[in-house]
C-alpha positions in Angstrom: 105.9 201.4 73.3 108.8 202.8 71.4 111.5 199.8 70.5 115.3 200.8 70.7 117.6 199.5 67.7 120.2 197.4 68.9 122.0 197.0 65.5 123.9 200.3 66.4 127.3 198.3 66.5 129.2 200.7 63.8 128.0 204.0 65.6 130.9 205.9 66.5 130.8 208.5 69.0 134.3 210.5 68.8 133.4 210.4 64.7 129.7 212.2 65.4 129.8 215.6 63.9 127.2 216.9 65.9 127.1 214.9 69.8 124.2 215.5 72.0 124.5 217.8 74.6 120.9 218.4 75.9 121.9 216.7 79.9 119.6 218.9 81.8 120.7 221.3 84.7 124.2 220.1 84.0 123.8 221.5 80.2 126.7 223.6 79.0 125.5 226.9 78.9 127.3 227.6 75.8 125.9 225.0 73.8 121.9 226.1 74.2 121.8 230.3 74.4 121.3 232.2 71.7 124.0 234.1 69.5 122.5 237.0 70.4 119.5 238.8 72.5 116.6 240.9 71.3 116.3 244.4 71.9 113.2 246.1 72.4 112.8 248.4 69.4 111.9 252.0 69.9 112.7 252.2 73.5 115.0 253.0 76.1 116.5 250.8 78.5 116.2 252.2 82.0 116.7 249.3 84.3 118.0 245.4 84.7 117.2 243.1 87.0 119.1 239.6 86.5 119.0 236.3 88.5 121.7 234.3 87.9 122.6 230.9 88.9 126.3 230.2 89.0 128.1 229.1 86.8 129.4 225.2 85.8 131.0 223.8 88.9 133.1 220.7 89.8 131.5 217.1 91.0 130.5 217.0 94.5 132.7 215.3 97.5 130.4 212.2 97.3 130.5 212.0 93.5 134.5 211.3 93.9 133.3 207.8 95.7 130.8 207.0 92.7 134.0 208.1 90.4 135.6 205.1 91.7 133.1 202.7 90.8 133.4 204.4 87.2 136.6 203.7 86.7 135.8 200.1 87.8 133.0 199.6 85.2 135.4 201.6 82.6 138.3 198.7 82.7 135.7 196.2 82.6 134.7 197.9 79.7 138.1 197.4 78.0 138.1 194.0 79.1 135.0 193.1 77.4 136.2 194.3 74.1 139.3 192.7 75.1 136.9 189.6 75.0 135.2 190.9 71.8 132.4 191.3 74.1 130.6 194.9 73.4 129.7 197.1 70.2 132.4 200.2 71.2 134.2 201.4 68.1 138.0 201.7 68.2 138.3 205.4 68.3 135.6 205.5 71.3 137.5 202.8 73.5 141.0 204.4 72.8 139.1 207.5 74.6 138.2 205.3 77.6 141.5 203.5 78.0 143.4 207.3 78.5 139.9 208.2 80.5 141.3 209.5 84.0 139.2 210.8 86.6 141.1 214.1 88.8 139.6 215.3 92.0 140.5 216.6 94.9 138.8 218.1 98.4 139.7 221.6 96.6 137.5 220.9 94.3 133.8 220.1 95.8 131.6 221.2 94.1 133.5 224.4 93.1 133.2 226.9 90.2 135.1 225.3 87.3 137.3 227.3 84.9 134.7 227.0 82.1 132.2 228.2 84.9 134.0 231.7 85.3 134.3 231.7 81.2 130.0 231.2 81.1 129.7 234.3 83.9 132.2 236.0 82.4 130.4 236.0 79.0 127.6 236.7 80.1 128.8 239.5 82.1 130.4 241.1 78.8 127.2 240.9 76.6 125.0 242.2 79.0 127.8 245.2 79.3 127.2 245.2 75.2 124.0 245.5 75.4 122.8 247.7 78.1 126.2 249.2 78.6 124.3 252.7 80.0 123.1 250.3 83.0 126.7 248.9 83.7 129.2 251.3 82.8 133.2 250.2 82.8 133.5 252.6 85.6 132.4 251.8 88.9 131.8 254.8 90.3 129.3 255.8 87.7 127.5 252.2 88.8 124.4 252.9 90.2 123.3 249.2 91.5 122.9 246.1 93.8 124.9 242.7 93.3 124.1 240.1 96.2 125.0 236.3 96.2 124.3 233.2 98.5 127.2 232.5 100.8 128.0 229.3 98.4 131.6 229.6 97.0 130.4 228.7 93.4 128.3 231.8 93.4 130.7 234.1 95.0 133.1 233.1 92.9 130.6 233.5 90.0 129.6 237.1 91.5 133.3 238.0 91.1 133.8 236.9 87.7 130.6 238.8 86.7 132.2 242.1 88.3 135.2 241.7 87.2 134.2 241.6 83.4 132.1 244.9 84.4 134.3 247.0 85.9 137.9 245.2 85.7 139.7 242.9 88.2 141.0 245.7 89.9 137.6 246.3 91.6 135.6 244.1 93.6 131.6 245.1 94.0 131.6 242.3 96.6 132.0 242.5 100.5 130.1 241.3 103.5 126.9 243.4 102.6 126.7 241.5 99.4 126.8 237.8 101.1 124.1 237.2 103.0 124.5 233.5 105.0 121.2 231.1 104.6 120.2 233.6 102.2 116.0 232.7 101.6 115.8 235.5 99.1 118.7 233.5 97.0 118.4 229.7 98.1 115.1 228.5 99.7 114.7 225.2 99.8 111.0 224.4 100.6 110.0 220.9 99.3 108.3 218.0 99.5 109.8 214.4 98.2 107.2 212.4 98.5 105.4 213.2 95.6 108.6 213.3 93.3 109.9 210.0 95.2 107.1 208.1 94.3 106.3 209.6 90.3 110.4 208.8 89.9 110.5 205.8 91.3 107.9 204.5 88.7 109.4 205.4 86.3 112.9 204.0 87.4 110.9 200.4 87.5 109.1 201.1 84.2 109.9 199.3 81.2 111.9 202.2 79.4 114.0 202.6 82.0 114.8 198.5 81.9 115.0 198.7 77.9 117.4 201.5 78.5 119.9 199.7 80.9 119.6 196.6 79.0 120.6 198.1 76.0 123.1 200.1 77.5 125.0 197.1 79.2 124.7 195.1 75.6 126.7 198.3 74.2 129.4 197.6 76.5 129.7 194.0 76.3 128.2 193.1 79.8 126.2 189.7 80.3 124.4 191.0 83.2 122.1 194.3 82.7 124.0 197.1 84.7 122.2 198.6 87.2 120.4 201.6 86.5 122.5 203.8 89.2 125.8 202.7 87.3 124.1 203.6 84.1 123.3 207.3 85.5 126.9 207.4 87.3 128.0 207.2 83.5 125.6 209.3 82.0 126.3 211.9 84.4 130.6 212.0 83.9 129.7 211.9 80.4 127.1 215.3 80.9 130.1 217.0 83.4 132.9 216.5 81.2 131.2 217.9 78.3 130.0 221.1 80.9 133.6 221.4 81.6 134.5 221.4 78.0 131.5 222.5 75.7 134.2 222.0 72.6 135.5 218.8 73.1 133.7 215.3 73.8 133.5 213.0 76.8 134.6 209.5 76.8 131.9 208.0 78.5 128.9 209.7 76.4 129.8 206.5 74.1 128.4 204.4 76.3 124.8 206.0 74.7 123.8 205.5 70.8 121.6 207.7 69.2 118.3 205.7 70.1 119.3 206.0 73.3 120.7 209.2 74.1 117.4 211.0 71.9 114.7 208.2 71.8 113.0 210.2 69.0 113.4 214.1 68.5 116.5 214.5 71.3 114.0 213.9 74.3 115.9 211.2 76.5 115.1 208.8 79.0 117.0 210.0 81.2 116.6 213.9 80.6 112.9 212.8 81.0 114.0 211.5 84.5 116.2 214.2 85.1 113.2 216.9 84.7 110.4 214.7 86.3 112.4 214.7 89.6 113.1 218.8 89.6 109.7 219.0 88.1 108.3 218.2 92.1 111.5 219.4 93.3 111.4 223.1 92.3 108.6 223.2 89.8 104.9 223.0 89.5 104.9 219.5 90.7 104.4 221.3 94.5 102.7 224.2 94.8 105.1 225.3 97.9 107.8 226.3 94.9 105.7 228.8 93.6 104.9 230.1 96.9 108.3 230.6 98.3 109.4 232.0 95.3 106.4 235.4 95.9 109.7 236.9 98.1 111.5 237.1 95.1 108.6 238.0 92.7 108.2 241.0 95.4 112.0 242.2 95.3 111.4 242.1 91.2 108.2 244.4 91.1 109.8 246.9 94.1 112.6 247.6 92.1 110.9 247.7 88.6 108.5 250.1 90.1 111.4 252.5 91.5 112.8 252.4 88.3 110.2 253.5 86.9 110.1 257.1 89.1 112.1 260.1 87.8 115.1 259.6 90.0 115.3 255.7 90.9 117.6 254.9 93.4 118.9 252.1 91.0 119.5 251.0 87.7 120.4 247.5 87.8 120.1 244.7 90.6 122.1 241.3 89.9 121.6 238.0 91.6 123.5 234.9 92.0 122.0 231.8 93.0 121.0 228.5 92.5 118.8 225.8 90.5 116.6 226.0 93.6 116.4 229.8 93.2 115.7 229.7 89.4 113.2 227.1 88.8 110.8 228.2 91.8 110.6 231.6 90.3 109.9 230.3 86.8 107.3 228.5 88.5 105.8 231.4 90.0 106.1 233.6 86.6 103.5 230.8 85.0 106.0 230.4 82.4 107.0 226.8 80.8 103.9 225.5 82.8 101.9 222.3 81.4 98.5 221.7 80.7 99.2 218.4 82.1 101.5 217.8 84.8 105.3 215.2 84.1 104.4 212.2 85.6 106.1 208.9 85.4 103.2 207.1 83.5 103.1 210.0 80.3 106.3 209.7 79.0 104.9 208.2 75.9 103.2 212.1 75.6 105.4 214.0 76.8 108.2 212.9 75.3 108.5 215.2 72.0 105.9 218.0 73.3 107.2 219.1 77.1 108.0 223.1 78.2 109.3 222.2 81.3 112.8 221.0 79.8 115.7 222.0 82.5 118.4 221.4 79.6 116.6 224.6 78.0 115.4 226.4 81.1 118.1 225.7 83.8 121.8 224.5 82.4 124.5 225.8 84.4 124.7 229.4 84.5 121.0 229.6 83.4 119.5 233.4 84.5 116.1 234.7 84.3 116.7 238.8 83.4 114.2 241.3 83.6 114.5 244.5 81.6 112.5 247.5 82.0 111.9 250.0 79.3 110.5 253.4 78.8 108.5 253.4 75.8 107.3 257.2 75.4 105.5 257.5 78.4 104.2 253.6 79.5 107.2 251.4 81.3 107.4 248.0 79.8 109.6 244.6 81.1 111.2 242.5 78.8 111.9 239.1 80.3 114.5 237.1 78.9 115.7 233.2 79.9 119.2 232.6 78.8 118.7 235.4 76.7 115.8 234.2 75.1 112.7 236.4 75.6 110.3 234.8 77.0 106.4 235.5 77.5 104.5 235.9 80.1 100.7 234.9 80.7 98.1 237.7 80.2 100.7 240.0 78.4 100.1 240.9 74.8 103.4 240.5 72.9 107.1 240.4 74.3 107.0 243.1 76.3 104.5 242.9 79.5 103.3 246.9 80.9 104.7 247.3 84.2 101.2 247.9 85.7 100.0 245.1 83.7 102.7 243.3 85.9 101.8 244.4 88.8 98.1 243.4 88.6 99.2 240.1 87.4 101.4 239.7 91.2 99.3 242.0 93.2 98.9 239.6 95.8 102.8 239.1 95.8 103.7 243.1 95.7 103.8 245.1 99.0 105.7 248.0 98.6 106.5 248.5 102.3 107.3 245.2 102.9 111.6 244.6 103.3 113.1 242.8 100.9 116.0 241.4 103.2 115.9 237.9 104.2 115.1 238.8 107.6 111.5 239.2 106.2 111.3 235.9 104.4 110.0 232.6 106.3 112.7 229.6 106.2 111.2 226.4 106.6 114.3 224.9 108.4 112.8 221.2 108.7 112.6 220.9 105.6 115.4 222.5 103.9 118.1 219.3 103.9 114.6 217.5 101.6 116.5 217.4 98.3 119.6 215.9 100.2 117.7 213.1 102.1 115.2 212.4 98.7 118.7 211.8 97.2 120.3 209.6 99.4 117.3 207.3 99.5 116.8 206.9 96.2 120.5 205.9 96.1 120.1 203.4 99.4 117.0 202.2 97.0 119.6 201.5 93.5 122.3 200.5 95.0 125.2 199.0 92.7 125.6 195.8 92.3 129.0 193.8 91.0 128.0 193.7 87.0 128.8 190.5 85.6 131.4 190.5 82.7 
């Protein structure tokens, strides 16, 4: 097993030149895309289709309790060093001591001002790029934008539009939101499986190694629990979403070892993906198959695009995690020969495609682009602007009726693509919430010891 260092006493956080900032789906979106995306060569843009999960919100009304318990730990913190208990440089525990934590009920789980900047952004290089699909003016807009009822993503919808076509228009009213919207946010899971592969790993011995360390670094006696340790780990991922440019306080707390244990792939990352592996990925073959509504919408409107006078030229999405990483799933894309479990770390570790720091960050989108290539039609797909390829297509580009063998099962032409089409398993929709609050019940925190 792979031994952490514990002589990392002169590391200094706030003096790294180059901080981590892989943290899963709360990545800063900024800090992962690409400076710029590839074009097909040779042929003409004639249609987008984009799904889009919002963009980098606020902590959650239940975070704001944990919060509490942070600032706990943090003036224990001080009071180790106080103590000359703990290995924190002098710069890093000056951040913690002017460390405040702001929230409000305004503010759960919200779009944050950095999320409207990553929509925005987006918004404006799409624009550059396929600027004949999403002309300044709106009349001359020939499309579809629809978003779940969640604020985050309306409010991530109208930033999008307003980069488009200017603040002074809004592409958004009540046709646009649709309430329990399955097409956008279906929630179809099982937790057993990922309950029982994550708690394994939470008992393993990296995961002991790793909060051991961790409470060594700041000068506890007692090994914090590992809830306390993720409490930190997760302010420290949030705060750097909020602000990709600056650093977070509490992202001392992990040393190098820790934070990459070898190549950047971390502990907890590894955690992070083996619970939304079962969640939303491959780890249930349920995400993949509510996801085939979706897949269906896609190859309807690439295959009207693709007629002489298509009723559309672009369709854009806003969403969800939940939404993404069931249609990755179902795309085949970032699949693994052998699934995340909690005993193959050790092999997974350096060598894994299913990384949500890459695949899902905060404002992550999967965009489909179809182009006419003299006279074949041929997608494009693109994950945070990164083409990506799809199984059973030769090259980057996949031919539209290659496609559409590839999800003949999943394409029915006549079939509606509203969500009163679409199946909602309505037992188990609140899963992800109850998984979550068990595994909590099952770590909770205890009183550290200074």
């Amino acid at each position: 097993m792979e031994q952490f260092s514990s002589s990392q006493t002169e590391y200094c956080y706030m003096k790294e030149e180059k901080p981590y900032h892989y943290f899963a789906a709360t990545t800063a979106y900024d800090l992962i895309r690409p400076k710029e995306m590839k074009i097909l060569a040779g042929c003409t843009p004639v249609y987008i289709w984009a799904l889009i999960r919002h963009g980098t919100r606020f902590t959650k009304k239940k975070f704001s309790y944990k919060a509490k318990e942070i600032t706990i730990i943090k003036n224990q913190i001080i009071e180790n060093h106080e103590a000359k208990k703990g290995k924190l440089c002098d710069e890093d525990l000056d951040s913690l001591k002017k460390w405040t934590y702001k929230w409000d009920e305004n503010m759960d789980g919200e779009l944050a001002p950095q999320g409207k900047k990553d929509i925005a952004s987006l918004a404006k290089r799409l624009k550059q790029y396929f600027n004949q699909l999403m002309p300044n003016d709106k009349n001359k807009y020939v499309g579809k934008f629809r978003t779940s009822s969640t604020p985050r993503c309306k409010d991530s919808a109208l930033a999008f539009t307003n980069e488009i076509f200017g603040t002074q228009y809004s592409m958004l009213d009540a046709n646009n939101i649709v309430e329990n919207d399955t097409l956008l946010k279906f929630e179809n899971h099982d937790s057993s499986k990922v309950h029982v592969e994550s708690m394994k790993f939470i008992m393993s011995q990296y995961a002991q190694t790793l909060t051991s360390e961790v409470s060594k670094r700041l000068g506890f006696e007692n090994t914090l629990a590992l809830e306390v340790i993720k409490q930190l780990y997760a302010m420290c991922s949030y705060e750097i979403a909020w602000n990709p440019e600056n650093k977070a306080s509490f992202c001392a707390a992990f040393t190098p070892d820790h934070l990459k244990v070898q190549l950047l792939i971390r502990l907890l990352e590894y955690d992070a993906d083996l619970e939304y592996y079962y969640l939303d990925g491959y780890g249930d073959p349920k995400n993949a198959q509510a996801a085939s509504v979706l897949v269906n919408d896609l190859l309807k409107k690439l295959n009207d695009a693709s007629k002489k006078e298509p009723s559309q030229v672009a369709t854009v999405y806003f969403g969800h995690s939940e939404t993404i990483l069931p249609f990755i799933t179902k795309l085949n894309v970032y699949s693994e020969t052998e699934p995340l479990q909690s005993n193959n770390y050790e092999s997974k570790k350096n060598d894994r495609k299913w990384r949500t720091s890459i695949i899902d960050p905060f404002a992550a989108n999967i965009i489909a682009v179809l182009y006419k290539c003299g006279e074949e039609h041929k997608v494009v797909f693109y994950n945070n602007e990164n083409i990506i390829q799809l199984p059973n297509c030769e090259g980057e580009a996949c031919l539209l009726k290659t496609l559409n063998g590839k999800f003949k099962d999943e394409f029915q032409e006549d079939a509606p693509s509203s969500s009163a089409s679409m199946v909602q398993t309505e037992q188990l929709k609140d899963e992800r919430e109850r998984y979550k609050e068990e595994r909590e019940r099952n770590n909770e925190v205890k009183e550290p010891k200074k």
